[in-house]
C-alpha positions in Angstrom: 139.3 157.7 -27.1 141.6 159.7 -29.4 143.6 162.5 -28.0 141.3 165.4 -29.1 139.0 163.8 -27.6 140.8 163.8 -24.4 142.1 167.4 -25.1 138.1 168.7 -25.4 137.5 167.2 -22.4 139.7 168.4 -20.6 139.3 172.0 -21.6 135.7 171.4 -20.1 136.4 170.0 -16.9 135.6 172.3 -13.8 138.2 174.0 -11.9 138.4 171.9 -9.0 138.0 168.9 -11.4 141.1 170.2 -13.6 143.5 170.6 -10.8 142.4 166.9 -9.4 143.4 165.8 -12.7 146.5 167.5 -12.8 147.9 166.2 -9.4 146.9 162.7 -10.7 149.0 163.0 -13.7 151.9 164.7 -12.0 151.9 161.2 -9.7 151.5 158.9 -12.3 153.7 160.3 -14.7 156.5 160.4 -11.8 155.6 156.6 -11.2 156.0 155.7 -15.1 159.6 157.6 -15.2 160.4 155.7 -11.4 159.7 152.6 -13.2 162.0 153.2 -16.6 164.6 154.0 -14.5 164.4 150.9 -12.6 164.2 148.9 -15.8 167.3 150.9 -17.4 169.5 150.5 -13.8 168.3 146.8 -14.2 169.5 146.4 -17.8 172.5 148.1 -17.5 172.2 151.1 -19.4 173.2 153.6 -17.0 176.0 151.5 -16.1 177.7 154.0 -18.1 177.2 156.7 -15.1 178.6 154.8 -11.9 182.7 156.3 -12.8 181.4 160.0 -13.0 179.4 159.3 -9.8 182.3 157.4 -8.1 184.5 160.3 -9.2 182.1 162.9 -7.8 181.9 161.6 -4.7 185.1 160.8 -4.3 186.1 164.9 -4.9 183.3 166.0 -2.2 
């Protein structure tokens, strides 16, 4: 399925329908970005971040 097909139908989903679909997304778009993160804070590449937090925290 191409995205304009995707697009049309979603314009012609109901209103109940729509907002279903929307919640879904929300949800599994937030699981897709929890899962990058996990696979950057495995890899290393935020390693970059743990002085600025270390200094943050130590100034609170």
């Amino acid at each position: 399925m191409s995205i304009q097909e995707l697009q049309t139908a979603i314009m012609e989903l109901d209103y109940a329908d729509f907002w279903q679909l929307v919640k879904w997304f929300n949800e599994y778009q937030n699981e897709r970005w929890d899962q990058e993160i996990e696979q950057d804070l495995a890899a290393g590449r935020l390693d970059f971040l743990i002085p600025e937090a270390k200094e943050d925290y130590a100034a609170a």
